[in-house]
Backbone bond lengths (Angstrom), bond angles and torsions (degrees), N, CA, C in turn:
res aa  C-N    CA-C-N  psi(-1)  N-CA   C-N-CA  omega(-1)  CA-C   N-CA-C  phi
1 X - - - 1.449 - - 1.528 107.89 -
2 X 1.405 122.78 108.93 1.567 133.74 160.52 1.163 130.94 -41.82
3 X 1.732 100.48 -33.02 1.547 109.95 -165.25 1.554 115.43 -124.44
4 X 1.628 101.66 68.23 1.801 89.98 -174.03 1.432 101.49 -112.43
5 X 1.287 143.49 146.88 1.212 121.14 167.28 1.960 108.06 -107.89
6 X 1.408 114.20 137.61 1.026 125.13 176.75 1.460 113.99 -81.86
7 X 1.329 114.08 139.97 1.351 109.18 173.02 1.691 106.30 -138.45
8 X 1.447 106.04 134.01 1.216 111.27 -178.66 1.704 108.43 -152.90
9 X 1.652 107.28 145.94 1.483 118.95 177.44 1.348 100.26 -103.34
10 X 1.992 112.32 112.76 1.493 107.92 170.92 1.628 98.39 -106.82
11 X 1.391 110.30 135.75 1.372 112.62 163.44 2.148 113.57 -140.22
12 X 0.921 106.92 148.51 1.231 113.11 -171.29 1.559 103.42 -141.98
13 X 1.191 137.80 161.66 1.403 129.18 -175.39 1.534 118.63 -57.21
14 X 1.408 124.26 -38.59 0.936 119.57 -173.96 2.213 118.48 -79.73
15 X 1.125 106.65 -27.16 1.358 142.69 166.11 1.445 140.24 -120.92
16 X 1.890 118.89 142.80 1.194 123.21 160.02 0.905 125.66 -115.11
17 X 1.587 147.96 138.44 1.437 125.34 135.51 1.245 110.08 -162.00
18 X 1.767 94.62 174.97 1.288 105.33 -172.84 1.784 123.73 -107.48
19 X 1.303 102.28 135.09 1.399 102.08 -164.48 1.223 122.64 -103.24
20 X 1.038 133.95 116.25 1.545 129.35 167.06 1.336 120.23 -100.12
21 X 1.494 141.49 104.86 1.203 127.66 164.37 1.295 107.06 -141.33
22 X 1.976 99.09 176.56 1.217 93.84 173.05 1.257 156.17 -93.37
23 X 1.225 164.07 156.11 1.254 146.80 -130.08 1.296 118.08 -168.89
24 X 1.359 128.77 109.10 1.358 154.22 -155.08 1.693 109.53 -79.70
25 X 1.257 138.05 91.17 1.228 123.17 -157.13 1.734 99.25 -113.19
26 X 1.477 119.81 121.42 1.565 123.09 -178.28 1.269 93.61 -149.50
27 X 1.586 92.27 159.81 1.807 115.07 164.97 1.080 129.43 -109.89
28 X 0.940 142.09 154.39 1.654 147.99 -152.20 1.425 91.18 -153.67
29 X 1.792 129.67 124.17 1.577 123.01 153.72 1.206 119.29 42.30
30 X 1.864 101.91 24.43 1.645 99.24 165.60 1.303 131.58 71.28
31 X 1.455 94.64 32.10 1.975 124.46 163.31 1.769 76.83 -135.49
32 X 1.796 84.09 146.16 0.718 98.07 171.57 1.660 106.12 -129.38
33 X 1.440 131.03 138.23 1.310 164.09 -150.83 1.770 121.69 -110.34
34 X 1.034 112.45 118.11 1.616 109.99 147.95 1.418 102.18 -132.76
35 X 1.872 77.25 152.78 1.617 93.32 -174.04 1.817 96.24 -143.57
36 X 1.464 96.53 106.42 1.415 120.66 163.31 2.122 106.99 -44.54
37 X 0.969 116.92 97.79 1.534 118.09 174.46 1.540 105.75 -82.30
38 X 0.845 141.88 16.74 1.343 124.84 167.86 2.095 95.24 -115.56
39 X 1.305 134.38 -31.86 1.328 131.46 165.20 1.466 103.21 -82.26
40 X 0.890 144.05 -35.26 1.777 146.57 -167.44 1.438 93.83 66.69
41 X 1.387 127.07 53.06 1.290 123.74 -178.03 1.585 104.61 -134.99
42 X 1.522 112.59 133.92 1.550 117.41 -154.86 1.304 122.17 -120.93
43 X 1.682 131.55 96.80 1.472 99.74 168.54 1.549 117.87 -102.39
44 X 1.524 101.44 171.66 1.539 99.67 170.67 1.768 111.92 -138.59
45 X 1.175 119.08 -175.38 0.953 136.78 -173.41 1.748 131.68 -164.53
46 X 1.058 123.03 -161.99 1.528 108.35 -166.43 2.002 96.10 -119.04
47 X 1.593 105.83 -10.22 1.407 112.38 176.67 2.216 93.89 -145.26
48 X 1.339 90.91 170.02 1.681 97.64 -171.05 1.519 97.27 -68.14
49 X 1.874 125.83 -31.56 1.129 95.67 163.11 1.122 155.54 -65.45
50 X 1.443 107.72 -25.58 1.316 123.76 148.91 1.188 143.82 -33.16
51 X 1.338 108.08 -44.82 1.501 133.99 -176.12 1.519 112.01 -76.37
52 X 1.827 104.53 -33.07 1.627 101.47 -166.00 1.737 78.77 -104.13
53 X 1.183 156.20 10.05 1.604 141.69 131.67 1.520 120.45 -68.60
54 X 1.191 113.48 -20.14 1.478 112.40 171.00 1.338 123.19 -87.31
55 X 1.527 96.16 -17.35 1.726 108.66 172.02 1.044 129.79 -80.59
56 X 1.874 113.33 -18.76 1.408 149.92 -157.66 1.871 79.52 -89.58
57 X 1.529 107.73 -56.48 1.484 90.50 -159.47 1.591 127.90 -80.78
58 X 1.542 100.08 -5.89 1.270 121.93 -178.36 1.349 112.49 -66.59
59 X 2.053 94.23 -57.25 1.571 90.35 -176.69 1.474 123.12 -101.19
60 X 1.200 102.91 27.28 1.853 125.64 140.33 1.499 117.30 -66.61
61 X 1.286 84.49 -59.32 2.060 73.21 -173.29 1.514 107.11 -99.07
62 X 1.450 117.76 22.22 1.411 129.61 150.09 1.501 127.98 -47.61
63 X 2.203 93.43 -46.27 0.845 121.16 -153.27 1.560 106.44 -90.24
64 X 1.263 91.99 -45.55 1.301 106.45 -172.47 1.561 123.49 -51.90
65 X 1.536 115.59 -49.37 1.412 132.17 165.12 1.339 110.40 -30.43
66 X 1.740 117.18 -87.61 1.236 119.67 -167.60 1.629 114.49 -59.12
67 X 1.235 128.58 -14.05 1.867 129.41 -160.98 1.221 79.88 -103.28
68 X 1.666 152.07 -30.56 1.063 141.86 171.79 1.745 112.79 -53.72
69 X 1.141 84.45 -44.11 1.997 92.64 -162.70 1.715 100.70 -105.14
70 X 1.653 120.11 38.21 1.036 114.17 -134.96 1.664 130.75 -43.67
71 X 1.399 90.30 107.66 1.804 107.48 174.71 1.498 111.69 -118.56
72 X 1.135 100.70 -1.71 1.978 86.93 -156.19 1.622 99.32 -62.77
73 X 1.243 156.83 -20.29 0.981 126.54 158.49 1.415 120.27 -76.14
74 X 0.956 131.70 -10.01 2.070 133.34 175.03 1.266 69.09 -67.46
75 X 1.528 131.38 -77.24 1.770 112.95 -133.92 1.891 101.45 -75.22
76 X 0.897 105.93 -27.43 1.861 101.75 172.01 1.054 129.50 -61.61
77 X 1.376 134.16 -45.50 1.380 153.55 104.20 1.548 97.61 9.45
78 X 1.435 113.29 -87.18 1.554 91.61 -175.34 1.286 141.96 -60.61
79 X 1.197 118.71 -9.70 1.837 129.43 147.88 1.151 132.67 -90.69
80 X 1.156 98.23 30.92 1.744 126.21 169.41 1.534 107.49 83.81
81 X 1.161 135.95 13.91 1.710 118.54 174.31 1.479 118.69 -78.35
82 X 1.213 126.93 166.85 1.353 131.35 -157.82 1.633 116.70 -129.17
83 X 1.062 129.15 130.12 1.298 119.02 -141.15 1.572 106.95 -134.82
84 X 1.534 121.53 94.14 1.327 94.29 158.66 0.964 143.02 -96.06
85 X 1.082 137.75 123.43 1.724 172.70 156.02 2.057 100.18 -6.15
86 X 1.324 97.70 -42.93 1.664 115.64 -176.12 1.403 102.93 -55.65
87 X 1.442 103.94 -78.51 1.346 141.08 -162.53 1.543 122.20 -87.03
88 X 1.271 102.17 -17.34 1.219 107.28 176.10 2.025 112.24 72.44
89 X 0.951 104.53 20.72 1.599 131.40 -170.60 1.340 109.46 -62.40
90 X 1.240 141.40 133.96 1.106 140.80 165.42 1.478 123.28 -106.39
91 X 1.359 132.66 147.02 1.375 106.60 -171.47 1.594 94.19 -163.93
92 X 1.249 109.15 105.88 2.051 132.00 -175.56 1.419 80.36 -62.38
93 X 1.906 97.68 139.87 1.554 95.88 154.89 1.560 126.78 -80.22
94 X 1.462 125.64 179.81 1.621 114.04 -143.54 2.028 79.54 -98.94
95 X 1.210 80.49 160.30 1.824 97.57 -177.17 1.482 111.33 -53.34
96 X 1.620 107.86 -48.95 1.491 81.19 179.13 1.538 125.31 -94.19
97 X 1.183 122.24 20.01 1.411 128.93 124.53 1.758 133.71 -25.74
98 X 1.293 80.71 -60.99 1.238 106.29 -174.75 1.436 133.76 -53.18
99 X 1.569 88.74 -44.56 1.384 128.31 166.75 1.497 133.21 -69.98
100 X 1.538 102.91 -18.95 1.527 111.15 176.61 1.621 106.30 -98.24
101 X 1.659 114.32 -8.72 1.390 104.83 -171.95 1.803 111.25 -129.40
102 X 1.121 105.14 5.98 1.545 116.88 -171.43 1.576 111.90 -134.45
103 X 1.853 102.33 88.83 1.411 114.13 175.81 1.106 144.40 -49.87
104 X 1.946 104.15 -17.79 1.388 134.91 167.02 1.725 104.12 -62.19
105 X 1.066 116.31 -52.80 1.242 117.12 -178.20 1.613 134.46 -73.83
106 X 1.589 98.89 -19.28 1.062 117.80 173.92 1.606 122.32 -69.17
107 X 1.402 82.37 -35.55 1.930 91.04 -176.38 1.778 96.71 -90.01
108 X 1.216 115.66 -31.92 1.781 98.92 177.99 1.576 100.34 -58.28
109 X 1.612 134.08 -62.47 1.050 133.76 -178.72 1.619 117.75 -30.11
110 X 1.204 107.50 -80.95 1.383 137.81 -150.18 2.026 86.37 -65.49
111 X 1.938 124.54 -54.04 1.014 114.50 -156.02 2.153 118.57 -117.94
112 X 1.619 83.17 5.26 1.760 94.64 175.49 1.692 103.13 -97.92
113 X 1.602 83.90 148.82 1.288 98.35 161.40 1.656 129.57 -83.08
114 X 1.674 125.02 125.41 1.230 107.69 -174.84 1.560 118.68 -104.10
């Protein structure tokens, strides 16, 4: 499925927020997978619930790392997100972006089943 949108509340002491993006959900040999394309960060599981709790914990302690040591915008920024400084704005780059520069994604697209 191309078109799922994920939604998740990360907060850690130093930070909150709320995330909406989108999220690529396929199976491979009967795990089944989501993979957030704007983090290139993946969980899976043996059912979709699974998969979107393993994703929950991933991009928890995704979060947690860089807002600890605070980087998470240097490292977001470096997978193309866009950041305003004003507003505090977040902004995923657009899919087919995504798609011309991220080989991980290319082969889920182009060679998974959805």
């Amino acid at each position: 499925m191309l078109d799922y949108q994920f939604k998740i509340e990360l907060q850690n002491s130093k930070k909150k927020i709320n995330l909406h993006t989108p999220a690529i959900l396929f199976e491979e040999n009967n795990i089944h997978f989501a993979f957030i394309t704007a983090s290139q960060l993946t969980g899976y599981g043996n059912t979709k619930a699974e998969n979107t709790f393993s994703l929950q914990i991933v991009m928890q302690e995704y979060f947690n790392t860089p807002t600890e040591h605070n980087t998470l915008g240097k490292d977001l920024q470096r997978i193309g997100w866009k950041i305003n400084n004003k507003s505090s704005k977040l902004t995923t780059p657009n899919f087919k972006t995504l798609l011309q520069i991220d080989d991980k994604l290319k082969d889920i697209v182009y060679n998974m089943p959805f």
